[in-house]
C-alpha positions, 0 to 999 in steps of 0.5 A, spaced: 079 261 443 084 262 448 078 265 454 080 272 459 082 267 464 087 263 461 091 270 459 091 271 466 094 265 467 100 266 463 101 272 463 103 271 470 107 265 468 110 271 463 112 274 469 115 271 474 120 266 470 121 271 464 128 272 468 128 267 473 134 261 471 127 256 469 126 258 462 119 262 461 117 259 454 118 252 457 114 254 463 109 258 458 109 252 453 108 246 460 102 251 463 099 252 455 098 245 456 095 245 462 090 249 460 088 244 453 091 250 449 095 247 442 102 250 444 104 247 436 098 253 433 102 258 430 098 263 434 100 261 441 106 260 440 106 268 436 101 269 444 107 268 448 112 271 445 108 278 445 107 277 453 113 277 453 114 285 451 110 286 458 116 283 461 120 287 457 118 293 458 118 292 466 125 292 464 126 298 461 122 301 466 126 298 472 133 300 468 131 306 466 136 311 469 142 306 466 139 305 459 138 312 458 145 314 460 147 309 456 144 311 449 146 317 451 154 316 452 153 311 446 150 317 441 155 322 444 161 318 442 158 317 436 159 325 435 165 326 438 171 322 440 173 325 446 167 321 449 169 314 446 173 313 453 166 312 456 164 305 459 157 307 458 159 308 450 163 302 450 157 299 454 152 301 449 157 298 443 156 291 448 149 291 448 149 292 441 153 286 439 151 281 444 144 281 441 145 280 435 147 273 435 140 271 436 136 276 432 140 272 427 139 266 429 132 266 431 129 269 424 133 263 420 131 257 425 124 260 426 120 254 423 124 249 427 122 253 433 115 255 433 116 246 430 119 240 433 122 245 439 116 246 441 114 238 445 114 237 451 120 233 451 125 237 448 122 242 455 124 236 459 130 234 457 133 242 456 130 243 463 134 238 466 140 239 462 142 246 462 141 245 470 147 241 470 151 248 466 149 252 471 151 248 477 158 248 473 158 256 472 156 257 480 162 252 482 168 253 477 168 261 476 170 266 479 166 271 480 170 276 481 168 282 475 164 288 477 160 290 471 164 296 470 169 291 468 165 287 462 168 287 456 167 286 449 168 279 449 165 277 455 158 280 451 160 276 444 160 270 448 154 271 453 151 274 446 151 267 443 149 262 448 144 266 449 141 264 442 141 257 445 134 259 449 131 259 442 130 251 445 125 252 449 126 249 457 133 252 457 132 259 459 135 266 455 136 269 462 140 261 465 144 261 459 147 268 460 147 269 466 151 262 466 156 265 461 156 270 465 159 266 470 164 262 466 166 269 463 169 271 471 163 275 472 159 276 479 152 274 479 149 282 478 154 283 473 152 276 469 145 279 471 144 286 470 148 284 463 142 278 461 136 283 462 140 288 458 141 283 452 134 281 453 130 287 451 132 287 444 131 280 442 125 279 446 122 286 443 124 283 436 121 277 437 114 281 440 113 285 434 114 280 429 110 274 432 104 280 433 101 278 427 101 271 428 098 272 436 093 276 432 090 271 428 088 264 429 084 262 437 087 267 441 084 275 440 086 282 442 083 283 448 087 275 451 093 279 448 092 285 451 090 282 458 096 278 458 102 283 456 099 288 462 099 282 467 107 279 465 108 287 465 106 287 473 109 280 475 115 282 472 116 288 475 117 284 482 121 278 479 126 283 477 126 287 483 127 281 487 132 277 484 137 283 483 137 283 490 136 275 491 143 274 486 147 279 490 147 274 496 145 267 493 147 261 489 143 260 482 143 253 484 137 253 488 134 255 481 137 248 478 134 244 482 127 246 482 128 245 474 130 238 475 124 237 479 120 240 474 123 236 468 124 229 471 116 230 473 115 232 466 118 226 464 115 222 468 107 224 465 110 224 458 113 217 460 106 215 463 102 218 457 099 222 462 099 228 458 101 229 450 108 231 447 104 237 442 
């Protein structure tokens, strides 16, 4: 049985890298690990997409004012077509379509996610591959969009890299952040743009993996325990790396992955700990 302790633990893993450019579900399967949970159980892997929702909802409350005037210039331009020039309308239409793709996509490869992606080699690899991409967007972009210069393409595209986070040690907020980048876009459009699409998919996720957090070795209290301690951490995460980007590279965040997975696959390597 997952103990209070461990929920604690991961909870607060959940928090500080859920958007952070280092691959939460990578950093919550390496500390599972730690912990001797079995990260293949269908109902840790159901565990650390439910916490997810404490992070998620930190960020709705952070974002409350823009996703309210959002819903509510989307829904107005739904009724009345003199409100259709709105950017918070059209927002509200980008929102929608770049977080379809991995809605899509996570249902149909859902096996194969909660399966073989969970190993630890596949987190090593990813953490150290996608580091090489973000290093690459922060390089060779311009950077020269605000938010209120997105378009429907850029959140399509960004959408559907996204999806590439379904591999755990990628990082969904990496991997559009990234795309972000290479769309043109500054470093808080990308981000702000990354959150947003973030709270359907990873809501999505919480509630279908609800039935399998509750049933197996983890417990009501572990999940609850845990999704209030993500909730808490990742109210701060969010708040300082909103400022952190404004003003800084995202390759500070690339070598700190490289670091983790090279000594990842060093352990690995050594037999030191276990892929699964």
């Amino acid at each position: 049985m997952m103990s209070i302790w461990d929920s604690i633990v991961l909870g607060v893993v959940e928090g500080l890298t859920e958007f952070l450019p280092v691959s939460s579900t990578g950093h919550l399967t390496i500390v599972s690990k730690l912990l001797g949970l079995p990260i293949d159980d269908p109902s840790i892997t159901g565990y650390t997409a439910v916490i997810q929702v404490g992070a998620i909802a930190a960020v709705i409350l952070y974002f409350w004012g823009d996703i309210r005037r959002i819903a509510v210039a989307w829904v107005r331009g739904l009724a009345n077509a003199e409100h259709r020039t709105e950017f918070d309308y059209h927002m509200g239409w980008y929102v929608i379509a770049g977080s379809l793709p991995i809605g899509i996509i996570g249902f149909l490869a859902k096996d194969l996610i909660s399966g073989p992606l969970r190993s630890l080699w596949w987190v090593a690899g990813s953490l150290i591959a996608w580091s090489f991409v973000m290093v690459a967007a922060e390089r060779f972009s311009t950077k020269e969009r605000p938010l209120t210069r997105i378009t429907m393409r850029d959140s399509v595209v960004m959408g559907l890299v996204q999806c590439l986070a379904l591999i755990p040690g990628v990082s969904r907020s990496g991997a559009t952040i990234s795309a972000g980048l290479f769309r043109g876009l500054d470093r808080v459009a990308a981000t702000r743009i990354a959150f947003l699409l973030g709270i359907p998919a990873l809501l999505g996720a919480g509630v279908y993996e609800l039935k399998d957090a509750l049933h197996g070795s983890v417990g009501a209290a572990p999940l609850v325990i845990g999704t209030l301690v993500s909730f808490g951490v990742a109210y701060a995460s969010v708040a300082w790396l909103l400022r952190f980007v404004a003003k800084h590279s995202i390759e500070v965040f690339a070598l700190y992955r490289v670091l983790l997975g090279t000594v990842l696959l060093v352990l690995l390597t050594a037999g030191t700990i276990a892929a699964t």
